[in-house]
N, C-alpha and C positions, 0 to 999 in steps of 0.2 A: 593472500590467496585470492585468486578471480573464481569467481561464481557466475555458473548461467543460469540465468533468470527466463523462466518461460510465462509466456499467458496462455494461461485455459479460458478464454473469453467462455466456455462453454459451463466450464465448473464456475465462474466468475470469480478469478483468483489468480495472481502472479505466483508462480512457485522457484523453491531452488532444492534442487535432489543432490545429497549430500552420502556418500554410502549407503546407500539405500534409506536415507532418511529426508523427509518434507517437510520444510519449510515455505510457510505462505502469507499472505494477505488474501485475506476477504473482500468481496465488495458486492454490494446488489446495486446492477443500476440504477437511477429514475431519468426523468425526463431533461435533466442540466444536467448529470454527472455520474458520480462512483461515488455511493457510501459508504468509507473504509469501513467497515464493520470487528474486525477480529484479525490481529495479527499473531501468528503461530510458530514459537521457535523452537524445537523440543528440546533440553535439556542438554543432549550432545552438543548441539550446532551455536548453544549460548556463547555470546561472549565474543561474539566473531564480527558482529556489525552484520548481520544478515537482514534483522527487521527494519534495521535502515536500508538497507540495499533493498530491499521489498516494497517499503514504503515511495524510495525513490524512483522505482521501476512505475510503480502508478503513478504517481504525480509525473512523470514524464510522460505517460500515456497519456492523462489529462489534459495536459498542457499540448503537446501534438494534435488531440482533437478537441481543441477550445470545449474542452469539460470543467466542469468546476466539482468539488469531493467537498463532503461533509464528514468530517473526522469522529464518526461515531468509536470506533476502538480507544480504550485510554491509553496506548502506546504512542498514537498520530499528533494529541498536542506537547508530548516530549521531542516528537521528532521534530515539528514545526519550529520551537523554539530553538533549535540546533542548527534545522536549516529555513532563516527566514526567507529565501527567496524563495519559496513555496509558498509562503502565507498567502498569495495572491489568487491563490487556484482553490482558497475554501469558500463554498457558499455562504455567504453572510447570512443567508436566512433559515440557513439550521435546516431544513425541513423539506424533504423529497415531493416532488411533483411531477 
């Protein structure tokens, strides 16, 4: 199934609306990047690959505007290990500025 993925740069979150149901990634920006903060799948939408497809939506964001993401949510270092060509877009220094 294809999914559209939107940014709410304003809510600070990629979404995918699913029957009337939300799905999303968090993120607050800082001054290098997007701290994934909270990835949100509810219950119906599991099982789908959607928090991947979420996660991947940011990190192409990232990557598009030379940002770098600190994987604060514990979903984003299962995903990174899935997909390491992403590993390259995590701040190595942990810590928002």
């Amino acid at each position: 199934m294809e999914y559209n993925i939107t940014h709410h740069p304003e809510r600070h979150r990629f979404e995918i609306q699913e029957n009337g149901i939300t799905a999303y990634v968090e993120y607050r920006p800082y001054a290098r990047g997007l701290n994934l903060i909270h990835t949100i799948v509810p219950p119906a939408l599991q099982g789908q690959g959607i928090a991947a497809l979420l996660v991947k939506a940011a990190m192409n964001y990232a990557r598009e505007h030379q940002l770098k993401v600190i994987p604060s949510c514990p979903y984003i270092p299962v995903y990174l290990e899935r997909h390491p060509e992403d590993k390259e877009l995590v701040d190595s220094s942990g810590t928002p500025r």
